[in-house]
Residue frames as a rotation matrix with the C-alpha (Angstrom) as fourth column:
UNK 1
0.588 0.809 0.000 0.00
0.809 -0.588 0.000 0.00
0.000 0.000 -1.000 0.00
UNK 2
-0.442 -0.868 0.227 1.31
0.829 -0.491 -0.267 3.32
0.343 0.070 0.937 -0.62
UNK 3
0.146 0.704 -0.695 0.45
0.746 -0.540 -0.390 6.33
-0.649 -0.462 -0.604 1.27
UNK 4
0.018 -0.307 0.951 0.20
0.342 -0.892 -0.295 10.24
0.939 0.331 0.089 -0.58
UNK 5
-0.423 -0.622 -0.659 1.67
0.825 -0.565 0.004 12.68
-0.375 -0.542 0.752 0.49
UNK 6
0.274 0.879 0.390 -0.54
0.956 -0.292 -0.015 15.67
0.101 0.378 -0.920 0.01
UNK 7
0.696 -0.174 0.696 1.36
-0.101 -0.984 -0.145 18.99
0.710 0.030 -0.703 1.61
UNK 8
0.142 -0.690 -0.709 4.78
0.973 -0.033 0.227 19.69
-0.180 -0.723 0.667 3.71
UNK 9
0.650 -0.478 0.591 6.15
-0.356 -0.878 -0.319 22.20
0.672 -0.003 -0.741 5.26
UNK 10
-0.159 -0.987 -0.040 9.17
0.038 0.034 -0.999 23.25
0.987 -0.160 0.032 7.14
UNK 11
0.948 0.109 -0.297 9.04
0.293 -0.658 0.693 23.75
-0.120 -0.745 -0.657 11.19
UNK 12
0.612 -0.612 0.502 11.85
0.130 -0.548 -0.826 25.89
0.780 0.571 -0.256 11.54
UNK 13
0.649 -0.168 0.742 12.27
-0.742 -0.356 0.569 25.93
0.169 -0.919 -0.355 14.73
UNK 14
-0.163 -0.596 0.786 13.56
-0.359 0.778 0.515 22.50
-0.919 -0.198 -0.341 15.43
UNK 15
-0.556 -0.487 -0.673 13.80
-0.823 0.431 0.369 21.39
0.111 0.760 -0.641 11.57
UNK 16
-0.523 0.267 0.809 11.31
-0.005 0.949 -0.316 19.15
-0.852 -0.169 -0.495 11.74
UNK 17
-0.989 0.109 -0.100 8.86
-0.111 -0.093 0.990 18.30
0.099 0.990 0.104 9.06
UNK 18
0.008 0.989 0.148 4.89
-0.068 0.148 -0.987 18.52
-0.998 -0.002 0.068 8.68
UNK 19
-0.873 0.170 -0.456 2.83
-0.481 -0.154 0.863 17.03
0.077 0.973 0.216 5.97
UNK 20
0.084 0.940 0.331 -0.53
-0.696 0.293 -0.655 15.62
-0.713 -0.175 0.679 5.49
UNK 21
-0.968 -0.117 0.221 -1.38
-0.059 0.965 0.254 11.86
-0.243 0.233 -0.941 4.23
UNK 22
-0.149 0.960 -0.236 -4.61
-0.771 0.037 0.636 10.45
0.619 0.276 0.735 2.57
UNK 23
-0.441 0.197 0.876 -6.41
-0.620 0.639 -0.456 8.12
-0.649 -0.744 -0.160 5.17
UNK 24
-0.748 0.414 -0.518 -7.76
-0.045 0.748 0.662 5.01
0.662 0.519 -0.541 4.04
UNK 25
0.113 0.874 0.472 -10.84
-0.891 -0.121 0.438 3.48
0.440 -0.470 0.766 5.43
UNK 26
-0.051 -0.081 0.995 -10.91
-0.520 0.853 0.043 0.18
-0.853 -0.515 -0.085 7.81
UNK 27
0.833 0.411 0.370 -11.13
-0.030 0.702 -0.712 -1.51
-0.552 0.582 0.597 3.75
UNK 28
-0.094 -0.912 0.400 -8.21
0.705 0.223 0.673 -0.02
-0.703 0.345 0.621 2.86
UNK 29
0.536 0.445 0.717 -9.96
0.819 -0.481 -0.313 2.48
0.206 0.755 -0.622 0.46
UNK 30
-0.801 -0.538 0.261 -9.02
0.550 -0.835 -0.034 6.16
0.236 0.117 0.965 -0.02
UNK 31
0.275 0.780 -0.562 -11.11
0.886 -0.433 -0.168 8.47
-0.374 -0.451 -0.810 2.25
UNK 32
0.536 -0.022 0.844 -11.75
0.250 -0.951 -0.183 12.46
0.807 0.309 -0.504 1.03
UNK 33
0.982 -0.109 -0.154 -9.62
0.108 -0.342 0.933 12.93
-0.155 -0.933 -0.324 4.68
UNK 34
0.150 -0.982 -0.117 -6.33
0.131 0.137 -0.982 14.30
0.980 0.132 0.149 5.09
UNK 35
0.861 -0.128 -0.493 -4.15
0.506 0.100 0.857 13.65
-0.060 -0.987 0.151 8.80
UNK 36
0.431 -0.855 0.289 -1.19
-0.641 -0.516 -0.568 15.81
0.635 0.060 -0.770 9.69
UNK 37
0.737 -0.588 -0.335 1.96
0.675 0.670 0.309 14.23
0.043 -0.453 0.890 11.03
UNK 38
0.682 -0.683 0.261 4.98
-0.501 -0.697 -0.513 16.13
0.532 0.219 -0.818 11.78
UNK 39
0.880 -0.457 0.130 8.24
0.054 0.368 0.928 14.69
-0.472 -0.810 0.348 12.75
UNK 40
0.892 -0.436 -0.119 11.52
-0.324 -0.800 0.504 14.83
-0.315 -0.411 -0.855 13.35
UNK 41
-0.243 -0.883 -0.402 13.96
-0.970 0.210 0.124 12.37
-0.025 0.420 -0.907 12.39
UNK 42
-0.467 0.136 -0.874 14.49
-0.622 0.652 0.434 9.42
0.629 0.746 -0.220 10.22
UNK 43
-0.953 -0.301 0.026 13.84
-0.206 0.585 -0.785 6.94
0.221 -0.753 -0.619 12.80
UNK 44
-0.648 0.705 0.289 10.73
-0.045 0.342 -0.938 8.19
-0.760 -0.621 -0.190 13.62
UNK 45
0.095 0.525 -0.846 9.64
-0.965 -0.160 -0.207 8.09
-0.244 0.836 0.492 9.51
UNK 46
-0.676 -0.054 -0.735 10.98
-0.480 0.789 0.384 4.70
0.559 0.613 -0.559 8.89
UNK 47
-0.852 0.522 -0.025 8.60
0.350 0.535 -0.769 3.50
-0.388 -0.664 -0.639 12.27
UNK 48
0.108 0.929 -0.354 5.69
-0.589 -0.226 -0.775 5.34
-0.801 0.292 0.523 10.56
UNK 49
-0.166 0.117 -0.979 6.25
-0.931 0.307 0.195 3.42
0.323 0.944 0.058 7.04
UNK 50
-0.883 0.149 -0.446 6.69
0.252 0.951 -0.182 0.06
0.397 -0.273 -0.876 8.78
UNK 51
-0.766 0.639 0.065 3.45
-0.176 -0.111 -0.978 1.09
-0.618 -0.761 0.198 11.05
UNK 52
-0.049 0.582 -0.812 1.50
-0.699 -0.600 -0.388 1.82
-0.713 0.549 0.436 7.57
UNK 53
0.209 -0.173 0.963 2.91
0.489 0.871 0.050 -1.08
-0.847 0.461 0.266 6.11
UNK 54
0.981 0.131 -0.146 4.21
-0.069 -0.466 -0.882 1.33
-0.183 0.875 -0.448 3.28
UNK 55
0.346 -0.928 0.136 7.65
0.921 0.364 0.141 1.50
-0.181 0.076 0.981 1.80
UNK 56
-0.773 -0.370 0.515 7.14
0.527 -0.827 0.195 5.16
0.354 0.422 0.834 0.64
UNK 57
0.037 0.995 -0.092 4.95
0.628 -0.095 -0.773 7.99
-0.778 -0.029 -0.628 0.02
UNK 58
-0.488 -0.351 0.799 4.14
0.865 -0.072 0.497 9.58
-0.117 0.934 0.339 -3.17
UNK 59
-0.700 0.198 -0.686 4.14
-0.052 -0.972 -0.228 13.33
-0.712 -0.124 0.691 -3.61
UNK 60
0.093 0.656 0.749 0.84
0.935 0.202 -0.293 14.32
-0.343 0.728 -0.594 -5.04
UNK 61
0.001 0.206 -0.979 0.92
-0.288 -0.937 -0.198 17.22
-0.958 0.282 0.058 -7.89
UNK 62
0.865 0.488 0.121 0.19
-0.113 0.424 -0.898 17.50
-0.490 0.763 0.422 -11.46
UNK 63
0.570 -0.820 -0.051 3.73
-0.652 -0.414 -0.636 18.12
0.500 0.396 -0.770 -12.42
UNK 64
-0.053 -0.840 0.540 5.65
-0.949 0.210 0.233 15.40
-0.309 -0.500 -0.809 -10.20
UNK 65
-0.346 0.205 -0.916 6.69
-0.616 0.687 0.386 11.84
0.708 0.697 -0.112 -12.19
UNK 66
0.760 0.638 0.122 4.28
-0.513 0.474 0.715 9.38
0.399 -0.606 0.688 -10.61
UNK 67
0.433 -0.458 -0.776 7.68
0.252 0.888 -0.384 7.09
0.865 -0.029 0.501 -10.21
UNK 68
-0.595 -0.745 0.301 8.89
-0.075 -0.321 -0.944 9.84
0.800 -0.584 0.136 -7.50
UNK 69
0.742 0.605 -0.288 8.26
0.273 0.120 0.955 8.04
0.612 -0.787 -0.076 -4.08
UNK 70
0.257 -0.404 0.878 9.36
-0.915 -0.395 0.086 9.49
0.312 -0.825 -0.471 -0.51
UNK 71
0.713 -0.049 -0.700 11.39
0.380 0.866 0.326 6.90
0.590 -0.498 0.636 1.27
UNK 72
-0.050 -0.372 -0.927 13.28
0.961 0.234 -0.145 9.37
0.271 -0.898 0.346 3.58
UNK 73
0.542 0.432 -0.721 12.56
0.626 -0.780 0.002 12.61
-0.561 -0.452 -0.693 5.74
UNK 74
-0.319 -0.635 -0.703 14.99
0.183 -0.770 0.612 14.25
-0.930 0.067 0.362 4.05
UNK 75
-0.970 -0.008 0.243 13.50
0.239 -0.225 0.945 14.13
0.047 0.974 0.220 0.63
UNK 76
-0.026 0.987 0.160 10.19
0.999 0.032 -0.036 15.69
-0.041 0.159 -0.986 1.89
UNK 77
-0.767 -0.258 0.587 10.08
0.480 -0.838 0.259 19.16
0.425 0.480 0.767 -0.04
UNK 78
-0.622 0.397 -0.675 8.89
0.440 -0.537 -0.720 21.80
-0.648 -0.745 0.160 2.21
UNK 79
-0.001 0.686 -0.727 5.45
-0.382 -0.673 -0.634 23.85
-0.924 0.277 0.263 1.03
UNK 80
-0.799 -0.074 -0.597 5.07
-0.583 -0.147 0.799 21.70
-0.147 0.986 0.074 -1.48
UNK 81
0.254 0.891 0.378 1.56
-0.766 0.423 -0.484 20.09
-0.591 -0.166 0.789 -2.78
């Protein structure tokens, strides 16, 4: 299962990272819902992918190549949709 990635930003303060995820439903489906998540270092992204059962997440815009998936904090591009 792959999650999207829907919006990040920067925190600045302590360099962490916020972004919002589509939720699935208890079927697994794609819900109209987006959850915010913000965190801090790798560690606690690779425990969210394994939690999610996901290997990535895939930045959603109209302009990014579907093949480009997130698979570490550092490659999540602030203020972007």
């Amino acid at each position: 299962m792959m999650s999207q990635l829907i919006h990040m930003q920067s925190n600045q303060a302590n360099q962490g990272k916020t972004f919002y995820i589509q939720a699935y439903n208890n079927e697994g489906m794609l819900i109209n819902k987006f959850e915010k998540y913000s965190m801090y270092e790798e560690n606690e992204f690779y425990s969210f992918l394994e939690r999610v059962e996901a290997k990535g997440l895939e930045l959603i815009t109209e302009s990014t190549d579907p093949s480009f998936i997130i698979t570490s904090l550092r490659n999540v591009i602030p203020m972007k949709y």
